[in-house]
C-alpha positions, 0 to 999 in steps of 0.5 A: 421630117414630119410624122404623119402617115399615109395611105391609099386606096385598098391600102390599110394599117390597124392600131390599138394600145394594150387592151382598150375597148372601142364601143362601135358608132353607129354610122348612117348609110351602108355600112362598109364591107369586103367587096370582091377584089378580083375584077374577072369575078367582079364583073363576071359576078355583076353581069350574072346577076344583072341578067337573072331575068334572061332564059337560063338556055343560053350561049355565052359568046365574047367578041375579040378582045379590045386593049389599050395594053398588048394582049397577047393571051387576049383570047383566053381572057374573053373565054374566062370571062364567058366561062365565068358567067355561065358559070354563075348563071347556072345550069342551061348556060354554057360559053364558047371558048373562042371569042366570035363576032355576033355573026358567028354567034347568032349562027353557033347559039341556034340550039340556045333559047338566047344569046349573050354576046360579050364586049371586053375591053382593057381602057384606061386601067379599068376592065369593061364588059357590056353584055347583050342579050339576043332572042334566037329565032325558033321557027322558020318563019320567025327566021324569014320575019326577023333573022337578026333580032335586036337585044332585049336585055342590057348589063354592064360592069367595069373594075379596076384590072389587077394581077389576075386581068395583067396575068393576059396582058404584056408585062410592065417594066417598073425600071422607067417612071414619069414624075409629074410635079404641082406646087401644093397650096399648103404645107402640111399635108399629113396623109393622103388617099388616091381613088375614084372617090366618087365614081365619076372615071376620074381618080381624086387625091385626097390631100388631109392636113393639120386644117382640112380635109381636101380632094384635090387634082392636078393641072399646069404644074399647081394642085387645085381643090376641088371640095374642101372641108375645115377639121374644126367643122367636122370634130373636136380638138384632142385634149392631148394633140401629138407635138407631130400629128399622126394621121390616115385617110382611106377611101373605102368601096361600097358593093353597089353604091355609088360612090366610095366614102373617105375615112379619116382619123388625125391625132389633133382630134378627138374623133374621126370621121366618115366622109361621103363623096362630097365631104359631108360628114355621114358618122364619127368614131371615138377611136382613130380610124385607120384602115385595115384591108379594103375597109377602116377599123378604129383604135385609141391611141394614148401613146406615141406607137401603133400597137394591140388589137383593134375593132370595128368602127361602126356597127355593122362593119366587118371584122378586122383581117388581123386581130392585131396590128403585130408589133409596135410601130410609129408608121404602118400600112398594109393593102388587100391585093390579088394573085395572078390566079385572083385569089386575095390577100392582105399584106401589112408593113411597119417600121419598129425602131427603123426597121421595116417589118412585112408579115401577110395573111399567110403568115409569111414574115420579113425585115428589111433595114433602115426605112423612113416613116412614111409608109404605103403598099399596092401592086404597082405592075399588077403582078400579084407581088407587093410594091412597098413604097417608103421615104429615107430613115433621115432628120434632115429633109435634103437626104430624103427620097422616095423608095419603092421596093418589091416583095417576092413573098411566093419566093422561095430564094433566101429572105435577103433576096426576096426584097428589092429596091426597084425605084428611088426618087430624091425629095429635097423638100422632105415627104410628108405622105404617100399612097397609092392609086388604082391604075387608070391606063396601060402602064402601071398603077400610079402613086402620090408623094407630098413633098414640104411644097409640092404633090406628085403623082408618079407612074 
């Protein structure tokens, strides 16, 4: 099996050796930073500020929930939603805790100076509210000229759900998956990264190998680029090239922007790159660029182990979640996730002599025999518990497969319980990479395998 490493969307590593110092690059454009991971405050958050302009006097009313996915707290979630926004938005704005239809609402808000009416839906993975804002007429005469005013005042907001959004809706069993297969055009993907790169709806898969940096999709059983960039294009040969490259890609979000941006850090070069949605190179870093949380840090790395402490990237970036990387490990992955009451977390993996080793932001720590050296983590049913995925600990690739394990970290059952295998997949060609990706419909967030000649992406 090869040694590359891979990792997805708000999936992270850290990695420095002993006490190297990195002088941060300056990056051009803005600069990466810790986006609020929750999608109820997210969106209740965009919302809010979008209609700052709006009369503080107002009712928050949502309509009926609409889900791809059984909703059966459906109700409560709309309130939440409300609830939040009126939160935010101050005092003179208060929400109704049933949902109604805008008939309903125009007649409960006739104290308020207006009414925003809320439309949530659950589709394709993501939660969407559009918010509306209504005049409530005054007079009697201004009722008799215009009972239903039209909306003067618009905002929409949408995020991938999560725990907490899942924690409303029907559970997802993680016993039954569909693999689909796509024959790759090259053989030596190192790392890879799953996301909505540039904000179109769509996800990409970012497919990095020896040669190049690719974001490709599938379609009738073959993998098709769609933007490619050649490494030697973007940096320089390392003067030291590892005889089996190690390497990480990782889409970073940006509060605001209009697309995530890609960085990517491979050990047969000298430095690493910040990527914009279109592969254009938008700043380069001296150090390995891997990723930490929902952001990138950067190491050296003069040996053949992750360890030490690590830094910044750039200027500007935020500071790392972990001041280092905890042990000494020749693969790591960790990922910023949600509990189902919304509140963050970082959970971070490592293989140490065969080992894996699962430690949190909690300081909650645990070991579970014998995993290969191919590494991601996500919340694949978005029950706020981790989902480690990991390949076989085997030389010869017929043996290989890939197994996904739960981490009840919350648990107080004993250590050897609180890890279980839930899902195993045999790779006869051997894997090469694995990530993980938002979820994009009513089942559970998928995640991508490279295989010697192929790409999954399995749900």
């Amino acid at each position: 099996m090869g040694r590359g490493r891979s990792l997805a969307v708000a999936v992270a590593c850290a990695a420095l050796m002993g006490s190297i110092s990195i002088e941060p690059a300056r990056a051009e454009g803005p600069a990466p930073a810790h986006v609020e991971r929750a999608a109820i405050a997210l969106v209740s958050q965009a919302i809010a500020r979008d209609l700052a302009a709006s009369p503080a006097r107002a009712l928050i009313v949502a309509s009926p929930l609409v889900s791809d996915s059984a909703a059966p707290r459906g109700a409560l979630l709309t309130a939440t939603i409300a609830t939040q926004i009126a939160g935010r938005r101050g005092s003179g704005s208060h929400a109704r805790p049933e949902p109604m239809t805008l008939a309903a609402a125009r007649a409960a808000a006739a104290g308020d100076s207006v009414l925003v009416q809320l439309a949530v839906e659950i589709v394709a993975g993501k939660l969407r509210v559009t918010a509306d804002v209504y005049p409530v007429p005054r007079s009697v005469w201004s009722k008799i000229r215009d009972p239903e005013p039209g909306p003067i005042a618009h905002a929409f907001a949408e995020a991938p759900i999560d725990a907490e959004v899942r924690s409303f809706l029907a559970p997802i069993p993680l016993v039954t998956l569909h693999v689909d297969r796509a024959r790759n055009f090259e053989s030596d993907v190192v790392a890879l990264a799953c996301g909505d790169l540039d904000h179109d709806g769509s996800l990409e898969i970012v497919a990095m190998s020896r040669r190049r940096i690719s974001t490709v999709r599938l379609h009738e059983g073959h993998v098709l680029p769609l933007l490619s960039r050649n490494w030697p294009d973007l940096a320089q040969v390392s003067p030291a090239p590892q005889r089996e490259p190690i390497g990480f890609a990782t889409m970073v979000e940006r509060a605001g922007a209009a697309s995530a941006f890609l960085d990517v850090g491979l050990t047969d070069r000298g430095k690493s790159v910040r990527l914009d949605a279109a592969l254009q190179l938008a700043a380069s870093f001296p150090g390995l660029a891997v990723p930490d949380g929902d952001v990138s840090v950067c190491t050296r790395l003069p040996g053949l182990l992750v360890t030490g402490a690590v830094g910044p990237c750039a200027a500007g970036d935020p500071q790392p979640f972990s001041s280092s990387i905890g042990g000494q490990y020749d693969a790591v992955a960790s990922s910023r996730l949600v509990t189902q009451k919304g509140a963050p977390y970082v959970v971070w993996a490592g293989r140490e002599r065969g080992v894996l080793e699962l430690r949190d932001d909690a300081g909650r720590k645990l070991g579970v025999d014998a995993v290969g050296a191919q590494l991601a983590v996500g919340d694949l049913d978005q029950d706020g518990d981790p989902e480690i995925i990991s390949t076989l600990d085997t030389l010869n690739p017929l043996d290989d497969a890939v197994v996904v394990r739960t981490w009840a970290r919350t648990s107080t059952a004993a250590p050897a319980t609180r890890v279980h295998e839930i899902l195993r997949i045999p790779a006869a060609a051997g894997v090469r990479a694995v990530a993980t990706c938002p979820p994009d419909g009513p089942g559970r967030a998928p995640f991508v395998v490279a295989t010697a000649d192929e790409i999954w992406v399995v749900r």
